[in-house]
C-alpha positions as CSV (number, residue, x, y, z in Angstrom):
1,X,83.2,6.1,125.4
2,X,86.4,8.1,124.4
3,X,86.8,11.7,125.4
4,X,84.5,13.9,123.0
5,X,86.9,17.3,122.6
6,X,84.4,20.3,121.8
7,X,86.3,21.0,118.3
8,X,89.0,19.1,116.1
9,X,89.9,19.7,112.3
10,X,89.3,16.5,110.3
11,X,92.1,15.6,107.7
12,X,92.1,12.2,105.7
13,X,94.5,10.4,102.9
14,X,92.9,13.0,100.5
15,X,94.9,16.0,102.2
16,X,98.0,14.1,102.3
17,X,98.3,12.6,99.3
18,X,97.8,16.1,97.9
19,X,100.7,17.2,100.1
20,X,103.2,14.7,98.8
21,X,101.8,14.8,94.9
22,X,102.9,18.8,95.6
23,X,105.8,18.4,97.0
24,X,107.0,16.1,94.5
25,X,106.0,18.0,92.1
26,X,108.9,20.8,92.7
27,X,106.1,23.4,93.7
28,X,107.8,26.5,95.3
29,X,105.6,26.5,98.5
30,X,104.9,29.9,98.7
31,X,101.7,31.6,96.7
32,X,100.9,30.3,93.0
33,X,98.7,28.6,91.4
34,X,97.5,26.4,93.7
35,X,96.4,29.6,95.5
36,X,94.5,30.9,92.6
37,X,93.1,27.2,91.9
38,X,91.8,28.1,95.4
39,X,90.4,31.1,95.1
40,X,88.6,29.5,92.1
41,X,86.9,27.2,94.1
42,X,85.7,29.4,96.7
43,X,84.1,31.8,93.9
44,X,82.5,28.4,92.5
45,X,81.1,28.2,95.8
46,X,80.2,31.2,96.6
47,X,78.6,32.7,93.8
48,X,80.8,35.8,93.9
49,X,82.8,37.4,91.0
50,X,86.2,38.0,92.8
51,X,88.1,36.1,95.5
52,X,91.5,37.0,96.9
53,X,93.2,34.8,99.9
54,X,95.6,35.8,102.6
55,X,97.1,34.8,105.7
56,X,94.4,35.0,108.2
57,X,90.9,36.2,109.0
58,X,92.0,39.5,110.7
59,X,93.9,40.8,108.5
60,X,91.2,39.6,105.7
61,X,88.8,42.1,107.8
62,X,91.6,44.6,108.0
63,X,92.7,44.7,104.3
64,X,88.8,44.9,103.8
65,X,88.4,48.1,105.6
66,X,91.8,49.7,103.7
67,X,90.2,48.9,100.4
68,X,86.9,50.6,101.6
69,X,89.4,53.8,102.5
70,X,88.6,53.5,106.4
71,X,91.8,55.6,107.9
72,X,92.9,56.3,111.5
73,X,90.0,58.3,113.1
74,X,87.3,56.9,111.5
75,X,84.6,54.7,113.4
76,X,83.3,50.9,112.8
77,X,80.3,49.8,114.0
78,X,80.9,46.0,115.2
79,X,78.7,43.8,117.4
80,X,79.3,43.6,121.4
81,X,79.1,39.6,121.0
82,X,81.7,38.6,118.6
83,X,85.2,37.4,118.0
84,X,87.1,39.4,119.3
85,X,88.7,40.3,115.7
86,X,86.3,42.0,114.4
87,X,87.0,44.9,116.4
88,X,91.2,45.1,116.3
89,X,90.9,44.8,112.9
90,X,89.4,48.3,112.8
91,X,91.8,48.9,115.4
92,X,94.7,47.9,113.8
93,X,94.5,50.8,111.5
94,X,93.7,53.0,114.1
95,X,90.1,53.0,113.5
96,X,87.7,53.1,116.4
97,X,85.1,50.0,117.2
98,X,82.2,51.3,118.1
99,X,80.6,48.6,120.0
100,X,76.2,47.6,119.5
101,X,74.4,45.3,120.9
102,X,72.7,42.6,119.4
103,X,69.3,40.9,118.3
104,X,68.5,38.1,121.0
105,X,66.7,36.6,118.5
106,X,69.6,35.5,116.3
107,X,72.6,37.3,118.1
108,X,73.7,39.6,115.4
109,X,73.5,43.2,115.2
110,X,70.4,45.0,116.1
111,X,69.4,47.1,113.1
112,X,67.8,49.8,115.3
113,X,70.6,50.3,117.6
114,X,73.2,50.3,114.8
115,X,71.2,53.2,113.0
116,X,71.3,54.8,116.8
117,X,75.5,54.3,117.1
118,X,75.7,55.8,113.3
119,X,77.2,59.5,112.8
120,X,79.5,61.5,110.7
121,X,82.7,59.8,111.3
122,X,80.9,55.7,110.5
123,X,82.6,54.3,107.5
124,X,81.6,51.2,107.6
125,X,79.5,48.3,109.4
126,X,80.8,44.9,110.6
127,X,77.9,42.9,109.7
128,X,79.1,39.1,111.6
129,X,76.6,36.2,110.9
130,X,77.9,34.9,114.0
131,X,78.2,31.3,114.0
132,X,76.4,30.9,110.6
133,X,73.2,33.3,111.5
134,X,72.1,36.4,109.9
135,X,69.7,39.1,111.0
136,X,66.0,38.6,110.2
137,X,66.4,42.4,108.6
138,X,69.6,41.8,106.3
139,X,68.3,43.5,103.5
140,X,67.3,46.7,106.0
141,X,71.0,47.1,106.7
142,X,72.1,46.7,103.0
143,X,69.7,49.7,102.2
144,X,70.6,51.7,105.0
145,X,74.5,51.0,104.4
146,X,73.4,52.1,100.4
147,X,71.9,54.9,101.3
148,X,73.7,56.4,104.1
149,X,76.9,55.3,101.7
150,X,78.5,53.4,104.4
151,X,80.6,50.7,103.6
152,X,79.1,47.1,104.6
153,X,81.5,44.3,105.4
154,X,80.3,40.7,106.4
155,X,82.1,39.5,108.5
156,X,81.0,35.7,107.6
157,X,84.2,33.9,109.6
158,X,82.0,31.2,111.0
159,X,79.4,31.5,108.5
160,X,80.6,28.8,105.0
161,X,77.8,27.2,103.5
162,X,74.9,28.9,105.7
163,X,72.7,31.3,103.0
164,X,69.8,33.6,103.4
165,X,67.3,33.1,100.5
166,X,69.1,30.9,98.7
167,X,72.8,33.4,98.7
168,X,75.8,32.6,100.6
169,X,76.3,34.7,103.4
170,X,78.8,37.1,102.8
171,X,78.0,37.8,99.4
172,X,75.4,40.8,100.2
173,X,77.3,43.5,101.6
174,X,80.9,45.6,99.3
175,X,82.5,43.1,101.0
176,X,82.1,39.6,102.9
177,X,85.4,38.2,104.5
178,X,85.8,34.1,105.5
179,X,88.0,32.5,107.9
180,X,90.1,29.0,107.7
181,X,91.3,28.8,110.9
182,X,91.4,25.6,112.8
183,X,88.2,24.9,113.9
184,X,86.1,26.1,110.9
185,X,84.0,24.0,108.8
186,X,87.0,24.6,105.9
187,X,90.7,24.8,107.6
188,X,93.9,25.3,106.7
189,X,95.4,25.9,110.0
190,X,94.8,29.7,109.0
191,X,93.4,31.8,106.2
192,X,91.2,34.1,105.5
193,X,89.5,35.1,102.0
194,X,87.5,38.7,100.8
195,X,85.1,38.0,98.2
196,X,83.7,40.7,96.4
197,X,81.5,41.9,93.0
198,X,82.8,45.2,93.3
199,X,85.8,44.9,90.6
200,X,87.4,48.6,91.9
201,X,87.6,46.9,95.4
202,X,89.0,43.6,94.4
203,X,91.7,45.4,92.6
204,X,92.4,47.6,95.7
205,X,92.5,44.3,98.0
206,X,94.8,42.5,95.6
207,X,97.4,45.4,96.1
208,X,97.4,46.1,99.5
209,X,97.8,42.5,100.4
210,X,101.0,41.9,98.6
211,X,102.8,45.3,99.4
212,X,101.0,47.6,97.5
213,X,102.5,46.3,93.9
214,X,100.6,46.3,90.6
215,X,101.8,42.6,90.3
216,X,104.2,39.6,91.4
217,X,107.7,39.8,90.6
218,X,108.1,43.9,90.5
219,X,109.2,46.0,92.9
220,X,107.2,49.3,91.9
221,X,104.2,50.3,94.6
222,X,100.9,51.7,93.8
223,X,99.4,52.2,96.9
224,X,100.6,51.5,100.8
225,X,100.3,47.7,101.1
226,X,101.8,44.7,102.9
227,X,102.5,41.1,103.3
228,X,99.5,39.5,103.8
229,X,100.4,36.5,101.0
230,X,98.9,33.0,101.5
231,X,101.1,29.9,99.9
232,X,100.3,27.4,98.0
233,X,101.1,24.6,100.6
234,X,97.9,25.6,102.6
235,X,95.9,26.2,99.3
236,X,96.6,22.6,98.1
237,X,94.7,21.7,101.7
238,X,92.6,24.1,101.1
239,X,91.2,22.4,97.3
240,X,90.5,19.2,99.5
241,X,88.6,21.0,101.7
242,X,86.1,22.7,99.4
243,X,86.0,18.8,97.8
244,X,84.6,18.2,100.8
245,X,82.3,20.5,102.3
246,X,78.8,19.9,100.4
247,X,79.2,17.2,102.6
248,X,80.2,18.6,105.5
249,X,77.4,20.9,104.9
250,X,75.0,18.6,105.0
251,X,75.9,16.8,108.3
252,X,76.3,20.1,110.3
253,X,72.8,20.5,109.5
254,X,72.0,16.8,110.8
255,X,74.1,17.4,113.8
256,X,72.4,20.4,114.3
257,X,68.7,19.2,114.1
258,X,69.8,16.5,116.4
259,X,71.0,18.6,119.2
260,X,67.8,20.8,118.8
261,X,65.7,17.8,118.8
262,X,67.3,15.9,122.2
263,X,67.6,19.3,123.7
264,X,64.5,21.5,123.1
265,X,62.5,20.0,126.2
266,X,65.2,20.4,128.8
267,X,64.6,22.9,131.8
268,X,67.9,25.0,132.4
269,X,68.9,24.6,128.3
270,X,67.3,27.9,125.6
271,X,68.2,27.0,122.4
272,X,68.7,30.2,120.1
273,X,65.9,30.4,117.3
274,X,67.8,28.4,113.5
275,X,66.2,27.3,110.4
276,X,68.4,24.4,109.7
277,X,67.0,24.8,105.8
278,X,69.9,27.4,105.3
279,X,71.8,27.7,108.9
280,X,75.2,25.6,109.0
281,X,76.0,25.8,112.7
282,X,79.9,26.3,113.2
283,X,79.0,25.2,117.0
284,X,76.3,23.9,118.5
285,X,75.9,26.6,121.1
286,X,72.8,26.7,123.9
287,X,72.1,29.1,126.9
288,X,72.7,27.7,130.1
289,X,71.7,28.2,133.7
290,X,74.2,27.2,135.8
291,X,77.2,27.2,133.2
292,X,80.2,26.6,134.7
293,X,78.3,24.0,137.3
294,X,77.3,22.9,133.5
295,X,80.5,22.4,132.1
296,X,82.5,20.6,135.2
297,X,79.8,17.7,135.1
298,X,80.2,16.8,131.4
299,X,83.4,17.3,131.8
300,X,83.9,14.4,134.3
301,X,81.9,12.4,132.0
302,X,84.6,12.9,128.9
303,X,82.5,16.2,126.9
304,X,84.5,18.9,126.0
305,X,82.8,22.0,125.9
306,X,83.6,25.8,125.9
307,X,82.7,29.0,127.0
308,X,80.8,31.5,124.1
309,X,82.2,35.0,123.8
310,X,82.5,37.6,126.4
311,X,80.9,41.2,125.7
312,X,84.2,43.0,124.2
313,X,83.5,45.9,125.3
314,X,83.7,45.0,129.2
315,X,87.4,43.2,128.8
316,X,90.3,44.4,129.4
317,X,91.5,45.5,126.3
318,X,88.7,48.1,125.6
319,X,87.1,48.6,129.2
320,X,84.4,50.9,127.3
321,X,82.5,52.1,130.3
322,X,79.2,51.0,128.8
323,X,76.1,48.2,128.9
324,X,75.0,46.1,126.3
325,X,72.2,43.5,128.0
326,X,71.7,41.5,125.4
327,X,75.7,40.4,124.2
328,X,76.2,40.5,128.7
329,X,73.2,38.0,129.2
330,X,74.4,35.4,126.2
331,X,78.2,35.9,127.2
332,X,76.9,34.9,131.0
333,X,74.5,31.9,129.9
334,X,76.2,31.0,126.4
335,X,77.9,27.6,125.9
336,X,79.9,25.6,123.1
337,X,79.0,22.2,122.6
338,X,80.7,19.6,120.8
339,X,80.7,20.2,117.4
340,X,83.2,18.9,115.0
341,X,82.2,17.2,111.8
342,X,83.2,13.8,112.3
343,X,80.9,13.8,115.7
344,X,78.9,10.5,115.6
345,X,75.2,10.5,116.4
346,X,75.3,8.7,119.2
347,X,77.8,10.6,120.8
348,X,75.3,13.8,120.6
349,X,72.7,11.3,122.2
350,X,75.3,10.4,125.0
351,X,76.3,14.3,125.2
352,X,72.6,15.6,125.1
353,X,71.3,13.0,127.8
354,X,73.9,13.8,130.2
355,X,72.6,17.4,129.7
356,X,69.1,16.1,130.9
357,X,70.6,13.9,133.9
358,X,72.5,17.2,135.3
359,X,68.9,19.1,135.3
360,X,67.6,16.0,136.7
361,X,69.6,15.9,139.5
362,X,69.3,20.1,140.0
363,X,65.8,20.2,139.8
């Protein structure tokens, strides 16, 4: 069997014949139409009002946070166990992360911690649906957020097509913010999109990602803004993509049920709690003893795999002085399996039963 890499994007003659039927067509390249004709699509998705596209995912997160007025000084509340731009995007604009720890049961924020970390100086919460989960009390933080008038921000990078009651992740809190980096389950290359109902927001968000102007083609600045712009090249992609993720959708699921079914009786293997009814898995990810042991033996048998996050706060770039048991113990144990959407069913058998000879052969 051929090596099995733990991600790839998947392209086809779709995305390139779109390429070439642009190019010939004289487009400009840079943002137009085919951006908006994006933006479309992801609203049709989504079921929110407003869409707005830029460059990448943390600077979507970032512009979020300017629209919600969070300056320098001010505190974001962001899970321990997450990509690690959730936080710099508060600390970009000189905000301060505030670091929780998370619910083992679907490794997103605690609610009862976060109310603990909250204070005068929280402007808003960094709600991630990390790898297309959601906390079993979403609608307790979108009350507390609405009462305490704190600014709630999805992060929903990993999180396309997974819903909670029937709604799309993402479209719960003031704003929810989507990634289109390389490995997602919708790429191009990078992006990143803010989706909103909140029409006073999107009109903030619009602004500050093109340089503060009121519109294209002017030179006259409303507010502090920047370059943030997406072009058209990647939104062309981008259309092919949405084309084909009710699809893609649906095989995640499979892949997912699959994994959980091969791998649910295996000593050494946990498998994190998922309704597959409304849970797209952007990786298949289990809890491991004996992880890096783990890793080196599928590994010599052609499996790609990787390593889940670390607990931010105890790298190098924060070094917060803290401990946070639950995002420490999954960053320890936690493991990516292969996961990309043209990953065959037999090659999850072939991946899942050298899971079971490795325990085999420890126990």
């Amino acid at each position: 069997m051929d090596y099995i890499c733990q991600m790839k994007p998947s392209f086809d003659s779709m995305e390139r014949d779109a390429l070439n039927d642009y190019m010939n067509s004289g487009g400009w390249v840079t943002e137009f139409e085919k951006t908006r004709e994006f933006e479309r699509e992801i609203v049709k998705f989504t079921g929110a009002k407003y869409c707005s596209i830029m460059c990448n995912g943390t600077l979507s997160l970032t512009v979020a946070l300017l629209a919600c007025g969070v300056q320098a000084g001010d505190e974001v509340i962001v899970p321990d166990f997450t990509m690690v731009a959730t936080a710099n995007a508060a600390e970009l604009i000189g905000a301060k992360a505030v670091f929780v720890d998370i619910d083992m049961n679907n490794l997103c924020l605690d609610f009862e911690e976060t109310k603990e970390a909250v204070n005068e100086k929280t402007k808003a919460i960094m709600l991630v649906s990390i790898n297309g989960r959601c906390p079993d009390r979403l609608e307790d933080f979108v009350n507390f957020c609405r009462e305490r008038k704190i600014y709630l921000i999805e992060d929903a990078a990993q999180s396309l097509g997974s819903l909670y009651r029937g709604k799309q992740l993402g479209t719960f809190g003031d704003i929810g913010s989507f990634s289109f980096s390389a490995p997602k389950i919708v790429t191009t290359g990078q992006g990143g999109a803010l989706v909103t109902d909140n029409e006073e927001l999107y009109q903030k968000i619009v602004k500050i990602r093109d340089f503060g102007r009121c519109g294209g083609g002017n030179d006259h600045y409303q507010v502090k803004g920047w370059n943030m712009k997406f072009t058209d090249v990647q939104a062309v992609i981008g259309i092919c993509q949405m084309k084909k993720l009710p699809d893609r959708v649906k095989r995640k699921k499979r892949m997912g049920e699959l994994y959980y079914k091969l791998l649910q009786d295996i000593e050494g293997i946990t498998l994190v709690n998922t309704d597959f009814l409304d849970t797209v898995l952007w990786f298949m990810d289990v809890l491991c003893e004996d992880r890096n042991e783990l890793m080196q033996y599928l590994k010599s048998q052609g499996i790609g795999t990787r390593e889940v996050y670390p607990a931010l706060h105890s790298e190098p770039a924060y070094g917060y002085d803290q401990t946070f048991p639950n995002a420490e113990s999954i960053a320890e144990k936690g493991l990516w399996l292969p996961s990309f959407v043209e990953l065959k069913d037999e090659e999850i058998e072939y991946i899942c039963t050298n899971i079971r000879d490795f325990y085999m052969k420890k126990n």
